[in-house]
N, C-alpha and C positions, 0 to 999 in steps of 0.2 A: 831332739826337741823335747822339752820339758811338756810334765801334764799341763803347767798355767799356760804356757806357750798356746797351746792345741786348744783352748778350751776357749780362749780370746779370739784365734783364727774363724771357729768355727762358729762362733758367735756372732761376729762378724759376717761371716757368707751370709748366716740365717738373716739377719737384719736388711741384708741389700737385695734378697732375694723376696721379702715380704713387700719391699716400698717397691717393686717393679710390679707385684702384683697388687697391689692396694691400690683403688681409685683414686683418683685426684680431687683433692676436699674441694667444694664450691668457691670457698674464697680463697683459692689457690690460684682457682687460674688466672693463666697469661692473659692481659687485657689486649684485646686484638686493635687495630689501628680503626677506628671510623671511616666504613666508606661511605660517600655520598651516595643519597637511592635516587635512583633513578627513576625520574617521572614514569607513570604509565602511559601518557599521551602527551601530543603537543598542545594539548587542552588540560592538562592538568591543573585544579585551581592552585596546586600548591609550587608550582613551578610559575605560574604567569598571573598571579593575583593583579602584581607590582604592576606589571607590562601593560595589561588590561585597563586598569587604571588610570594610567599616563595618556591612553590610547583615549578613553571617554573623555576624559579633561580636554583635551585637543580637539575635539571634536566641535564644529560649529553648535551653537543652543538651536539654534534654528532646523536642525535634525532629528533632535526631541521633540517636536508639535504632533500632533495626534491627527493629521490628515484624515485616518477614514474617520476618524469619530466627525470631525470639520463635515467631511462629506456628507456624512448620513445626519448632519444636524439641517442642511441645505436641502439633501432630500427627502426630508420630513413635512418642511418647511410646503418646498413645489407642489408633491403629492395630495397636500391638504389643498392647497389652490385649485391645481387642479382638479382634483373630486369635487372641490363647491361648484366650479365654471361647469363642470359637465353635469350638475343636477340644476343647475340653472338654466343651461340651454335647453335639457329636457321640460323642464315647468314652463318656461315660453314657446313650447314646441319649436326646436330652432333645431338644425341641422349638427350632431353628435361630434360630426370630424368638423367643426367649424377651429379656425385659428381665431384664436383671442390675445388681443397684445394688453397688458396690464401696466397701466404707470399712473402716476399721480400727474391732474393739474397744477394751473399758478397758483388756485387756491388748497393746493395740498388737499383733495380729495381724491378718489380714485376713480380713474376713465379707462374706460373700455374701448378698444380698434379693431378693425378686424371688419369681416361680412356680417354685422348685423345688423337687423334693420334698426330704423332709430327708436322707436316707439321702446322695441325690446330692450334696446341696450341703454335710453335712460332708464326703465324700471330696473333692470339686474343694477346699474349701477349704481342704485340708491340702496337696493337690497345688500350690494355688497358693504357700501357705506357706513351702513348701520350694523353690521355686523364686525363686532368687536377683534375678535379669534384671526379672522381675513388684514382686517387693519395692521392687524399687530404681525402677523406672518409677512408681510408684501415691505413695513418695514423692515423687518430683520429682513431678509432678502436685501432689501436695498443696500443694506451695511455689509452684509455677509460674502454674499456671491462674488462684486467683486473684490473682496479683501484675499476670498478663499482663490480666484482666481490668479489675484497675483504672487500668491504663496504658494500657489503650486507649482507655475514654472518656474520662478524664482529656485524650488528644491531643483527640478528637474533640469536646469542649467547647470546647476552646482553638481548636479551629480554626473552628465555624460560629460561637461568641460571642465569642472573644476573651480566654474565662474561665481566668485562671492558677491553675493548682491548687500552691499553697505546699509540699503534702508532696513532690508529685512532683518540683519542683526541688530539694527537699533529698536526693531521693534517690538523682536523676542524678549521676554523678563528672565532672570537667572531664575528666579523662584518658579514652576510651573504651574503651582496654583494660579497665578494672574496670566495665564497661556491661554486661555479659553480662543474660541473662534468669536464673542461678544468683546472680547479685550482686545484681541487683535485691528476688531473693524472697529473698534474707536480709538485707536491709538495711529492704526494706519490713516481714520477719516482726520484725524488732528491734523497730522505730521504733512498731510495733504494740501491744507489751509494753509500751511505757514512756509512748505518750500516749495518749489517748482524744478523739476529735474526730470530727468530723461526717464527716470524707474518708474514716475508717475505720469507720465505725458499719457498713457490708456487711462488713465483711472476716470470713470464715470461716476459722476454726480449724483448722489443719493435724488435730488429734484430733476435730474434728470434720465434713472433709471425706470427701465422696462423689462416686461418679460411677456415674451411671446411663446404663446401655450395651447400644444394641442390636446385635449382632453381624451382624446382614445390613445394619445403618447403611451 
């Protein structure tokens, strides 16, 4: 074998034995295939954004109304009633656990029922009369209770049967701003006037609502 011969060979090993041991430069490497990650939960928002989605679109509007707030706007309403009726019975000396039914006359004022004597219960009811805050609470009540009454098992139908009640979606708005429990009872006291049908056959007359209240309640 010649010297060039040997000096080529040798050159050669050296070369193949350096690149086995020299790193593999960064923009060398093999581009590995893409796998798919895998969610961390069956709640992941990046796996069921879409799903979730689809899922609320589907959903009746009428699932969106704000029950407790409806609630505690009625019981705001009662509480204040009742606290005046019980500082009223106290100021005519009238018996604390007395029942007081509250509704309005033909002439749209407000009358008092119940165990009290009469003398008593014309003066409270001129008292109440003239107090502005009572007026205005007994009619929100009048509109409210039953509008919130028939929205609530209207929900509670639909939810253990399945059972969709057609007025109640016509009365919900897409927009939730005009959802209020004041929009409601006047869309449901409209829609009232103008049809007659089985989902309304309860509904009670704003002139001929009552409320019977007991003040140690």
């Amino acid at each position: 074998m010649s010297l060039l011969t040997s000096l080529i060979k040798a050159s050669t090993q050296f070369q193949q034995a350096m690149e086995k041991r020299s790193p593999v430069a960064p923009g060398n490497t093999p581009a590995k295939p893409a796998v798919p990650e895998a969610p961390a939960s069956a709640t992941d928002d990046r796996f069921t954004m879409s799903e979730r989605a689809g899922f609320e679109t589907g959903r009746p509007k009428a699932t969106k109304l704000s029950m407790a707030e409806y609630k505690q706007t009625v019981g705001q309403d009662l509480a204040y009633m009742r606290e005046t009726l019980r500082h009223k019975l106290a100021e005519y000396k009238l018996n604390p656990a007395t029942s007081v039914e509250v509704s309005k006359n033909e002439g749209g004022t407000i009358s008092l029922g119940g165990g009290i004597p009469e003398q008593a219960r014309n003066q409270i009811e001129q008292d109440l009369n003239n107090s502005k805050p009572f007026r205005e609470a007994f009619s929100r009540l009048s509109a409210s209770e039953p509008t919130l009454h028939f929205v609530d098992n209207a929900l509670k139908l639909n939810k253990a049967y399945g059972v969709n009640n057609s007025l109640l979606d016509t009365l919900v708005s897409e927009n939730q701003q005009f959802n209020g429990l004041q929009d409601l009872a006047h869309r449901y006291d409209s829609m009232r006037r103008t049809i007659n049908t089985d989902q309304t056959a309860g509904y009670t007359d704003r002139k001929e609502f009552a409320l019977s209240l007991n003040t140690r309640a």
